[in-house]
C-alpha positions as CSV (number, residue, x, y, z in Angstrom):
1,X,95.9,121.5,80.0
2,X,99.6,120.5,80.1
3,X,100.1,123.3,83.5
4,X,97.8,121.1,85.8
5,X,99.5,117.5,85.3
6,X,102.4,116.4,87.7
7,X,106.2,116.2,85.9
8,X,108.2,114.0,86.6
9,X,111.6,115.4,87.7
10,X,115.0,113.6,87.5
11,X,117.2,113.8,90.9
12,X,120.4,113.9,90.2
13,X,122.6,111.0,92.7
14,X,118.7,109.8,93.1
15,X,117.8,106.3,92.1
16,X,113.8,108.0,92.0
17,X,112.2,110.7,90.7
18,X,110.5,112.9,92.3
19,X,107.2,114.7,91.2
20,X,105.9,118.3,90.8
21,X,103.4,119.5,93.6
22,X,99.9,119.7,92.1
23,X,97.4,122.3,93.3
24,X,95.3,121.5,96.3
25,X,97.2,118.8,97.6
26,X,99.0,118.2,100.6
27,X,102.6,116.3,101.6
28,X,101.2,114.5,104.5
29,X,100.6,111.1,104.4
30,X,96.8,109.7,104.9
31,X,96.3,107.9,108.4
32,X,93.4,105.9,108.9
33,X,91.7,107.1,112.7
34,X,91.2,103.1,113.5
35,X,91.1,99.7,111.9
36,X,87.7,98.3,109.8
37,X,86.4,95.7,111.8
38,X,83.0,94.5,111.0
39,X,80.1,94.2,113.4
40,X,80.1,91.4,115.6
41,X,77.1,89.7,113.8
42,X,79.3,89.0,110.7
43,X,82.6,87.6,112.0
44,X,84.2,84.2,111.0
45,X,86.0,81.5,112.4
46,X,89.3,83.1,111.9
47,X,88.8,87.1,112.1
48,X,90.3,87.2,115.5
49,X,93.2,85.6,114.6
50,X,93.7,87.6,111.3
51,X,93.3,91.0,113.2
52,X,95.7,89.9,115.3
53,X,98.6,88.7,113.1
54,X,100.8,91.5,111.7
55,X,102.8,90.6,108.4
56,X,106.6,90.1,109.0
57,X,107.6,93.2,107.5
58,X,106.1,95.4,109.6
């Protein structure tokens, strides 16, 4: 059981760890193919706005 979870290994110089590869996975990152937006029948007052606005860190 201990062979199939992650472990966490130290980097030396590294303020993070890194983790072992697990089985099946991939490195990628996910990417969502476009943004939720609900149906036109259910919008508020403000959703145009808010889909609009992008946070100041990005």
């Amino acid at each position: 059981m201990d062979d199939e979870r992650q472990r966490i290994v130290r980097v030396a110089g590294s303020r993070r760890a890194k983790l072992t590869r697990v089985e099946g996975t991939t490195s990628e990152p996910h990417t969502k193919d476009e943004p939720s937006v609900p149906p036109s029948g259910e919008r508020g007052p403000n959703d145009e706005r808010m889909l609009r606005e992008v946070p100041p860190h990005y």
